[in-house]
C-alpha positions as CSV (number, residue, x, y, z in Angstrom):
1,X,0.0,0.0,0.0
2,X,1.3,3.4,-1.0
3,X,0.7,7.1,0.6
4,X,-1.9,7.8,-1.7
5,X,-4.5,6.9,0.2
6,X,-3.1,9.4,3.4
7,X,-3.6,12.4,0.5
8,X,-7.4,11.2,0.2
9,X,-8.0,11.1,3.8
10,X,-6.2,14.3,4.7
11,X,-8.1,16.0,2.2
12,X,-11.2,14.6,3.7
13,X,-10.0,16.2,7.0
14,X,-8.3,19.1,5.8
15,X,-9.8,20.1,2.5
16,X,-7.1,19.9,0.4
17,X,-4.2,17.6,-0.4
18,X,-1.0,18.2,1.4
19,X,1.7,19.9,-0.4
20,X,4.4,17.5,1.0
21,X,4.3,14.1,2.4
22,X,7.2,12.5,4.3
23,X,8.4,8.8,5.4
24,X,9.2,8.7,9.3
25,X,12.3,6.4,10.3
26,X,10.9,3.3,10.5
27,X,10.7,1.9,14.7
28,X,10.7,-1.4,15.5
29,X,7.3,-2.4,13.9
30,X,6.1,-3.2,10.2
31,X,3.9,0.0,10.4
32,X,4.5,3.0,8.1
33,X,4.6,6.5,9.4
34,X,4.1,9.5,7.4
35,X,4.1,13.3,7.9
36,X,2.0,15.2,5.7
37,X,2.3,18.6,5.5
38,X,0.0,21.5,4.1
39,X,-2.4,23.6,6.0
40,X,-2.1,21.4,8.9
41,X,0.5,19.0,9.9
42,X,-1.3,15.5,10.7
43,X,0.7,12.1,10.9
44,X,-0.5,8.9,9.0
45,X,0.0,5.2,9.2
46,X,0.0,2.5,6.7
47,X,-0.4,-1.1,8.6
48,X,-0.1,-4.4,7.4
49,X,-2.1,-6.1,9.8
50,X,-6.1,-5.1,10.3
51,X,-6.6,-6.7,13.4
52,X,-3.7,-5.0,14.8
53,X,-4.9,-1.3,12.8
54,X,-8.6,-2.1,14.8
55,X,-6.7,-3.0,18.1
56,X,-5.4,0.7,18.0
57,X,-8.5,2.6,16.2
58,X,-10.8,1.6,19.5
59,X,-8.9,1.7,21.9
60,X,-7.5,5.5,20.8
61,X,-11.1,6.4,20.6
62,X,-12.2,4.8,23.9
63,X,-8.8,6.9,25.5
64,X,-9.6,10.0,24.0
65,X,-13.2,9.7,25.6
66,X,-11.9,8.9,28.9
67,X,-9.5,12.4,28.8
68,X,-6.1,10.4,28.1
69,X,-3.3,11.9,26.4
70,X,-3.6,10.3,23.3
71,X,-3.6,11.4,19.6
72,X,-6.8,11.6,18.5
73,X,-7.3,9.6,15.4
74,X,-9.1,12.1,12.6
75,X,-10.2,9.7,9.7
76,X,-9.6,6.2,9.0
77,X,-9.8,4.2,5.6
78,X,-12.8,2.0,5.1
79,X,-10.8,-0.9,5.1
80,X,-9.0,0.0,8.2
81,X,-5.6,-0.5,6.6
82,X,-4.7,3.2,6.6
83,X,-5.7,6.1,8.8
84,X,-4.2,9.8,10.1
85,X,-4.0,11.2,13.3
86,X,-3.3,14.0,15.5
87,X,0.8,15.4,14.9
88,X,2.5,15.7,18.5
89,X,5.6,16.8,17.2
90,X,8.8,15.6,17.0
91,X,10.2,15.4,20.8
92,X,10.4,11.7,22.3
93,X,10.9,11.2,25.7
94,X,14.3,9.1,25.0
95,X,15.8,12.2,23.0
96,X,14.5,14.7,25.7
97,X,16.9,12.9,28.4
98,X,19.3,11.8,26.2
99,X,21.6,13.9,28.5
100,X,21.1,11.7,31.4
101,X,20.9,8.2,29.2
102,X,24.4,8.5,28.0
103,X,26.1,10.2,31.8
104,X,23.3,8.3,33.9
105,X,23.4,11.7,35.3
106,X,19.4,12.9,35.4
107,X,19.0,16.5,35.5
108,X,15.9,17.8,37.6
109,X,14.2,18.9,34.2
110,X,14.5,15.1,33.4
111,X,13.3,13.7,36.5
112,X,10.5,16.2,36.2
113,X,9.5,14.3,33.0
114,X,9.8,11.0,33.7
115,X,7.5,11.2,37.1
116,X,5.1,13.2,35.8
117,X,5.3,10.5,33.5
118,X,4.6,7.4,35.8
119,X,2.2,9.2,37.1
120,X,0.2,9.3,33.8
121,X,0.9,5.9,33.2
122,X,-0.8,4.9,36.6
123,X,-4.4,6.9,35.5
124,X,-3.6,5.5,32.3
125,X,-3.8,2.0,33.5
126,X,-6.7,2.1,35.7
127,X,-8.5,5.1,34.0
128,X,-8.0,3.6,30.6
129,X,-9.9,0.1,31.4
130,X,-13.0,1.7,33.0
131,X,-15.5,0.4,30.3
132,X,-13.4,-1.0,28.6
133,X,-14.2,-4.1,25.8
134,X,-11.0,-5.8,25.9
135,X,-12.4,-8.4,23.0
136,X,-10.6,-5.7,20.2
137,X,-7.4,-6.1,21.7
138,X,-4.8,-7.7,19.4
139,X,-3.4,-10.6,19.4
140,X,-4.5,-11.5,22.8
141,X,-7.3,-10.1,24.8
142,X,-5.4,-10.7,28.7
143,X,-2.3,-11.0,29.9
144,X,-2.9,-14.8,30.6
145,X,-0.4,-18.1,30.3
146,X,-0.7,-18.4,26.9
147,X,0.7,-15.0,26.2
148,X,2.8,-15.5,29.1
149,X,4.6,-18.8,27.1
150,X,4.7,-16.5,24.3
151,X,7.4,-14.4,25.7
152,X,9.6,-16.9,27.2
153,X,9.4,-19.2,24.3
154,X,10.4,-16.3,22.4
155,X,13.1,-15.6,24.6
156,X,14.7,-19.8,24.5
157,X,14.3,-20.0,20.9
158,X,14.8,-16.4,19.6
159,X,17.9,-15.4,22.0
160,X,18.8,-18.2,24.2
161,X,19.5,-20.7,21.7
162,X,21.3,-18.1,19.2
163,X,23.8,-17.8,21.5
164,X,25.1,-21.5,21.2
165,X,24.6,-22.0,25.0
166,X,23.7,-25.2,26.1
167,X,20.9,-26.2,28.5
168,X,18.7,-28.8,29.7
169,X,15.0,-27.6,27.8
170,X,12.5,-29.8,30.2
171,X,14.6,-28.4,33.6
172,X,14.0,-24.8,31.9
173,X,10.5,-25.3,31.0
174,X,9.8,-26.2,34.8
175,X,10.6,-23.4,35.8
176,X,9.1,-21.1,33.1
177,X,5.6,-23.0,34.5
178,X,6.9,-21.7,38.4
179,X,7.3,-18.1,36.8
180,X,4.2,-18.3,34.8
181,X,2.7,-19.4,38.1
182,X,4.0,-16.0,39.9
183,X,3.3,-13.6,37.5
184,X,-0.5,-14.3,37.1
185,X,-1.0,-14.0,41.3
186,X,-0.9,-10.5,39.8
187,X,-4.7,-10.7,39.2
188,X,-5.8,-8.3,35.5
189,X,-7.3,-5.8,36.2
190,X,-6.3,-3.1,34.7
191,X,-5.3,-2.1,31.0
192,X,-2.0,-3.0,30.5
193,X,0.1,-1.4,27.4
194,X,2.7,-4.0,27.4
195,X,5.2,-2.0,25.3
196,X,5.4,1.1,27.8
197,X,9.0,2.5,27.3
198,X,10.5,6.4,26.4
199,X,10.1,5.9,23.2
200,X,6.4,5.5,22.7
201,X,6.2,9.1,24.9
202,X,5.8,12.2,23.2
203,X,6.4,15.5,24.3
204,X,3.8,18.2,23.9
205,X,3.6,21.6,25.5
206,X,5.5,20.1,28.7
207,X,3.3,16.8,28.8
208,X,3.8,13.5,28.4
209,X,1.7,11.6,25.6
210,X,1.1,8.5,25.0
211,X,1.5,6.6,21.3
212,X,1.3,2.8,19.9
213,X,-0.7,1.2,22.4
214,X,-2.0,-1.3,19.9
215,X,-0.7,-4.2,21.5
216,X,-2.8,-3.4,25.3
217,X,-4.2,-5.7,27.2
218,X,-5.8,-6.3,30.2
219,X,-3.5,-7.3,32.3
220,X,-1.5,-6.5,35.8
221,X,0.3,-2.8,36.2
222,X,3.8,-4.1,37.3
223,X,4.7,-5.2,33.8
224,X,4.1,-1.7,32.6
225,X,6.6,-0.5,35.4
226,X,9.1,-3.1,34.7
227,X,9.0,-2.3,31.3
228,X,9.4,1.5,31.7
229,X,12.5,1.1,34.6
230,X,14.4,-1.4,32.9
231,X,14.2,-0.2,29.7
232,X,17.3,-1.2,28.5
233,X,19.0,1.9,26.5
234,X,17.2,4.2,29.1
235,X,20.1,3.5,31.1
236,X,18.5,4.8,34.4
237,X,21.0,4.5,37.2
238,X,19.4,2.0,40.7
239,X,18.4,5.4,43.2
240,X,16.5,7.2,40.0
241,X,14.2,3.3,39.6
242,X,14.1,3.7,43.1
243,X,12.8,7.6,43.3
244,X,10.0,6.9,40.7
245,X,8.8,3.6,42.0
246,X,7.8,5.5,44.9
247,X,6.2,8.2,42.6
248,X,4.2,5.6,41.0
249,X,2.9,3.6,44.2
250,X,1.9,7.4,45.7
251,X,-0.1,7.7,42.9
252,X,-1.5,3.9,42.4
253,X,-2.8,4.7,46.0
254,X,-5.6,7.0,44.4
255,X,-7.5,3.5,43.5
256,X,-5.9,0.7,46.0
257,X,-4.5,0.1,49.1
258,X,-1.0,-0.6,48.4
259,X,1.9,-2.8,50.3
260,X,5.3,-1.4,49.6
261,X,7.2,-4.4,50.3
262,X,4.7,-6.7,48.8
263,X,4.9,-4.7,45.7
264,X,8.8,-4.3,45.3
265,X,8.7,-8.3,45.8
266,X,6.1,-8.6,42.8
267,X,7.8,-6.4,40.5
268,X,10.9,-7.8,40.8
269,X,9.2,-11.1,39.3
270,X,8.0,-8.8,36.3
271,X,11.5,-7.4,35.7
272,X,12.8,-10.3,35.1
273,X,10.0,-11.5,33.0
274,X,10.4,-8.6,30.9
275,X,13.7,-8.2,30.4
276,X,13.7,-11.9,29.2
277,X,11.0,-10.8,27.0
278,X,13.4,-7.7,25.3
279,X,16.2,-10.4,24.7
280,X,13.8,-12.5,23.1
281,X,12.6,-9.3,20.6
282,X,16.3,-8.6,20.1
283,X,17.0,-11.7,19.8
284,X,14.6,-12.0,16.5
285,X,15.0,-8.9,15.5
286,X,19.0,-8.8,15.5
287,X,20.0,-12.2,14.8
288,X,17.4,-13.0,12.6
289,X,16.2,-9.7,10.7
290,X,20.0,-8.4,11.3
291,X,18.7,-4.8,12.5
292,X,21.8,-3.7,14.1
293,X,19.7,-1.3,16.4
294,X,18.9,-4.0,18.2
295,X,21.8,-6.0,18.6
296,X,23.3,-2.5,19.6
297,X,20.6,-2.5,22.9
298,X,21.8,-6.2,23.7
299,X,24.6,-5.3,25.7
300,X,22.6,-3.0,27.5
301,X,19.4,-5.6,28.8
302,X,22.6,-7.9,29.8
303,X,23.6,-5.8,32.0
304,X,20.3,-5.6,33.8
305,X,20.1,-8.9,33.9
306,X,23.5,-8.8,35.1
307,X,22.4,-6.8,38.2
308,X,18.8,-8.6,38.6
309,X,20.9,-12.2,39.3
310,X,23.2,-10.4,42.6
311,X,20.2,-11.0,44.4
312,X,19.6,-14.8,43.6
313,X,15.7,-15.8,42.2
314,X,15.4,-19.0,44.5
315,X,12.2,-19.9,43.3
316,X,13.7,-21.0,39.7
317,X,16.5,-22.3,40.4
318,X,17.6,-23.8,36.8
319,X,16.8,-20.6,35.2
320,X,18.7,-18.7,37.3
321,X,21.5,-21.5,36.7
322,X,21.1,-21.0,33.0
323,X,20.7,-16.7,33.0
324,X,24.0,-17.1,34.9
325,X,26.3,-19.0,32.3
326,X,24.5,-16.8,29.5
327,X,25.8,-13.2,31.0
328,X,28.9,-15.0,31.7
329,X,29.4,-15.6,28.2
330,X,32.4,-14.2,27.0
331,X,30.6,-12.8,23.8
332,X,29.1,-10.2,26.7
333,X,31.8,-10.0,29.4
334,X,34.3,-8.9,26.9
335,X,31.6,-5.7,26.3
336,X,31.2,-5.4,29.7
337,X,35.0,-5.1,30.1
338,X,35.3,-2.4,27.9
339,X,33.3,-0.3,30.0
340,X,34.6,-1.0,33.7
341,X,36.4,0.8,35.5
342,X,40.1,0.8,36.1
343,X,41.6,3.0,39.6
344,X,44.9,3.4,39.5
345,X,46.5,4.3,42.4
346,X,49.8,5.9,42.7
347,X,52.6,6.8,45.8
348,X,55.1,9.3,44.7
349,X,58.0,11.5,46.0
350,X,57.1,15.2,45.3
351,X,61.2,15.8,44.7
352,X,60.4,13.6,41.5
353,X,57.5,15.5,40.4
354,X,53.2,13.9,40.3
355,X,53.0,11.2,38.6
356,X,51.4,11.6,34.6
357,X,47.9,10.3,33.8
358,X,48.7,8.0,31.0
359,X,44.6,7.8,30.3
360,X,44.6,11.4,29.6
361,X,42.0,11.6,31.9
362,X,44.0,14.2,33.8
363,X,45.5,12.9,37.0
364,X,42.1,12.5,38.9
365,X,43.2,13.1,43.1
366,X,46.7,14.1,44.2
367,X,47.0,13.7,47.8
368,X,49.8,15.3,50.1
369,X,50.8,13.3,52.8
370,X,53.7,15.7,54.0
371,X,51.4,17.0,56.9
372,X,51.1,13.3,58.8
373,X,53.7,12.9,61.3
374,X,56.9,11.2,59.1
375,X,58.8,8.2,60.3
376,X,61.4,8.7,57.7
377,X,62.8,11.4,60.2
378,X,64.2,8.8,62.3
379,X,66.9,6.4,61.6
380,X,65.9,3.5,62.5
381,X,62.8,3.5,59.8
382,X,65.1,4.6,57.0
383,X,65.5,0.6,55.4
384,X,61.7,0.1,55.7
385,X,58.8,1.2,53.6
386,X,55.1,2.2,54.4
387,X,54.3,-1.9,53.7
388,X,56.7,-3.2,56.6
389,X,55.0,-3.4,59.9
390,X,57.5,-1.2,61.6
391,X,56.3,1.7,59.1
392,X,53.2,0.7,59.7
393,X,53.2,0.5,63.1
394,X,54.4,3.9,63.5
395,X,52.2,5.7,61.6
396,X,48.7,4.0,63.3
397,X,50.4,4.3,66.5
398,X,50.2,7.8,65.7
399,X,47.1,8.3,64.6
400,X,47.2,11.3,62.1
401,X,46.9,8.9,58.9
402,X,44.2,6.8,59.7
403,X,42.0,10.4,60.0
404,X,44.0,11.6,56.9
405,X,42.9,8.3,55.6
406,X,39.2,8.3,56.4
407,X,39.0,11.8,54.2
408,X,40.1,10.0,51.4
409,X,38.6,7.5,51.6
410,X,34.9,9.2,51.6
411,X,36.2,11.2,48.6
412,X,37.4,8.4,46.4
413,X,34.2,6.3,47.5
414,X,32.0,9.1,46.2
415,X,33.8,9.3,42.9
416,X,34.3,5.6,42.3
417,X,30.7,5.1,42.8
418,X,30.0,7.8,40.2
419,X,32.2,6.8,37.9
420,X,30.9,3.4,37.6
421,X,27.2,4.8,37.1
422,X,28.3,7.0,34.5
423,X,30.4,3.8,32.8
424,X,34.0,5.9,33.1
425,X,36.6,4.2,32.6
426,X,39.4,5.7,34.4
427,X,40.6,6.9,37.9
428,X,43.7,8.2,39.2
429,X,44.2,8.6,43.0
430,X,48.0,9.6,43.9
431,X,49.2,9.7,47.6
432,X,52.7,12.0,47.4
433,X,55.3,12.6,50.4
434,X,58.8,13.4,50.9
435,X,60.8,10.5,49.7
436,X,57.7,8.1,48.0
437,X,59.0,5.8,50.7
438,X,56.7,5.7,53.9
439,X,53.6,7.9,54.3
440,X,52.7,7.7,50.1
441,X,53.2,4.1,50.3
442,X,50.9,3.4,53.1
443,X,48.4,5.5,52.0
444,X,48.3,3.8,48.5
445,X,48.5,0.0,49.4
446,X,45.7,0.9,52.3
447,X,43.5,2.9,49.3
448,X,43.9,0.2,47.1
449,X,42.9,-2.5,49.1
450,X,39.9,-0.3,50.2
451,X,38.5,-0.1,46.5
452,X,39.0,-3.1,45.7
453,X,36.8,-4.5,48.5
454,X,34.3,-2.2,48.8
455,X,33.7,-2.1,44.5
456,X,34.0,-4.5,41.8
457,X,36.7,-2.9,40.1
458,X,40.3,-3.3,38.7
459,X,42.7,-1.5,41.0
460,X,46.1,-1.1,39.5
461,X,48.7,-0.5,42.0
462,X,52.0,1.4,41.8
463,X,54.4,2.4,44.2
464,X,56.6,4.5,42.0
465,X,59.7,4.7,43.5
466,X,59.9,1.3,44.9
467,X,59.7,0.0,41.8
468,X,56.5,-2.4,42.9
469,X,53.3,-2.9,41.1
470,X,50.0,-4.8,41.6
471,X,46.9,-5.5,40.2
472,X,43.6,-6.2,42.0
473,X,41.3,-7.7,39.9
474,X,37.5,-7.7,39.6
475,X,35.5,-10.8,41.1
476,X,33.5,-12.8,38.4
477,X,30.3,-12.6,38.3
């Protein structure tokens, strides 16, 4: 089917034809959008499946009717293959915090967005199925087993088994019967829009609107949630999830008592669920259809999968077994690797000038140790160093580095911790004294260690001057 037919049913609307007509970037669909262009600006879609176009034309008209921020559809082709609707513009909610995707650094305009944006998801959900005949919804009416199976079989055969990894399919399929089990204690009441995520939000005059909700359902509200958190390019750092979960459940108490614990236990069950269900969709649509956008997002749903498995799911035990050995495949640690982060941490002697940052990075913290009381002053500590114990002895006996210490230590920590959100890749922390003998050394075996047991990071160590290295190493995961 061609554009033709968006000309006809603009000028139906409009009263003339449009005087330009362009093709959208194609999303993740088979639907067709176009812009046309003339005395109004009105978007139209060709799409290739009838059901699905019908799916969309009600439930955009039952919205609209109930107040939602929808585009309202303004004509539609008899046969329902084409139709032309309201233009919101051009700014997605993905491109308006593109800032904070790609430093996981949220500024408060974005946050702003984004909860006033759970919150319309929440009257969306529970306004949007008042009334509601969930018989037009396409392919499937509820969120129900069936569907349920859809999703992780899509995920086995689509991603799991393009990988090459090996697992026992009947053990598996137990457990995908224990999950199934979990997620439909949910109960379905409300409408659920399945594929709720920053790129099917517009924005318009400051609001959030709400586009391709064609494949709703009834269903339960955490998979929307889970779907819009872990989102996998969205790239929204632990606290932020945290900060508009609570948003969310303040709202969701306007129409049911809620249990905070009760619901982060729940969720968690959907995250999982749908982030098996993404690597199943890139899965198809990478390997398969070899659309590079998606196997560019692959890395990034590993990753949250990655941090979903620190905390164990005990109730499925093989799948967790098997979601294990997949992220520890080295086709994703070795992406993984290029994006941790590497501290190096450096003693010095001052007479022999800071140390260079070889990352060109800068040099990162330079720490002078000349103020803690210095053993080297004394003879009998000249043949040690800051690792022998009577150095070491000394200097806690005294006192002034451990506090020294404790500064530093809350300053790296802060850093380190950033660093990692924002995937950096580089650190350099430098302790510098007299000599590069004592007081630096101490200080830099004692900041090593630190990081490297309080974060999962490489820690390179260097005492320059002694001419001693070592590396600390990341646990596997």
């Amino acid at each position: 089917m061609n554009s033709d037919i968006l000309k006809e049913l603009y000028k139906n609307v409009v009263g003339s034809y449009p005087v330009e007509v362009i093709e959208m970037p194609a999303s993740g669909s088979n639907r067709r959008y176009f812009r046309l262009k003339g005395q109004r600006s009105i978007i139209g879609v060709l799409g290739e499946i009838k059901e699905e176009n019908e799916a969309f034309l009600y439930m955009d008209k039952h919205f609209v009717g109930k107040g939602l921020p929808v585009p309202r559809v303004l004509e539609a082709s008899d046969d329902h293959m084409a139709y032309i609707q309201e233009d919101l513009g051009d700014t997605i909610l993905f491109n308006f915090m593109e800032k904070g995707r790609k430093t996981r650094v949220f500024s408060e305009d974005e946050k702003q967005m984004l909860a006033k944006t759970i919150k319309a998801l929440c009257k969306f959900q529970f306004v949007g199925a008042q009334d509601m005949d969930f018989s037009h919804c396409y392919p499937a009416s509820a969120f129900d087993a069936r569907s349920i199976f859809w999703d992780l079989n899509y995920f086995k055969y689509c991603f799991l088994k393009a990988t090459g990894l090996e697992f026992n399919e009947g053990q598996l399929e137990d457990d995908f019967h224990k999950l199934c089990d979990v997620l439909l204690r949910s109960g379905n009441s409300t409408f659920m829009y399945r594929d709720f995520q920053s790129r099917n939000v517009m924005i318009k005059d400051g609001e959030p609107w709400f586009i391709d909700f064609q494949g709703g359902r009834k269903g339960p509200f955490f998979y929307d949630v889970a779907s819009f958190l872990w989102q996998a390019k969205a790239n929204f750092p632990q606290s932020l999830r945290e900060e508009l979960i609570q948003v969310y459940i303040e709202e969701l108490k306007q129409y049911m008592t809620v249990d905070n614990e009760a619901f982060h236990r729940q969720l968690r069950h959907f995250v999982l669920f749908r982030t098996l269900q993404v690597l199943g969709a890139y899965g198809f649509r990478g390997y398969f259809e070899k659309k590079p956008h998606f196997m560019q997002s692959v890395p990034f749903a590993i990753n949250n999968l990655r941090e979903l498995l620190k905390h164990p799911y005990e109730e499925y035990p093989y799948l967790n077994q098997v979601l294990n050995n997949l992220v520890n495949m080295s086709q994703f640690t070795d992406e993984i690797q290029k994006h941790m982060l590497t501290v190096k941490v450096m003693s010095f002697a001052y007479k022999k000038g800071i140390p260079n940052d070889a990352s060109g990075n800068g040099g990162g913290y330079v720490f002078d140790c000349r103020a803690c009381n210095n053993p080297g002053k004394y003879d009998r500590y000249k043949p040690y160093i800051g690792l022998d114990e009577p150095v070491i002895k000394f200097l806690e006996d005294d006192g002034e580095i451990l506090t020294f210490l404790d500064h530093c230590y809350a300053l790296v920590d802060a850093s380190v911790k950033r660093y990692i959100e924002r995937r950096f890749t580089n650190l350099m922390v430098c302790f510098g004294c007299t000599g590069g003998q004592h007081r630096s050394v101490y200080c830099a075996q004692h900041m090593a260690e630190h990081i490297h047991k309080k974060f999962n990071v490489k820690v390179e160590l260097v005492h320059r001057e002694q001419n001693i290295e070592q590396v600390f190493s990341p646990a596997q995961k």
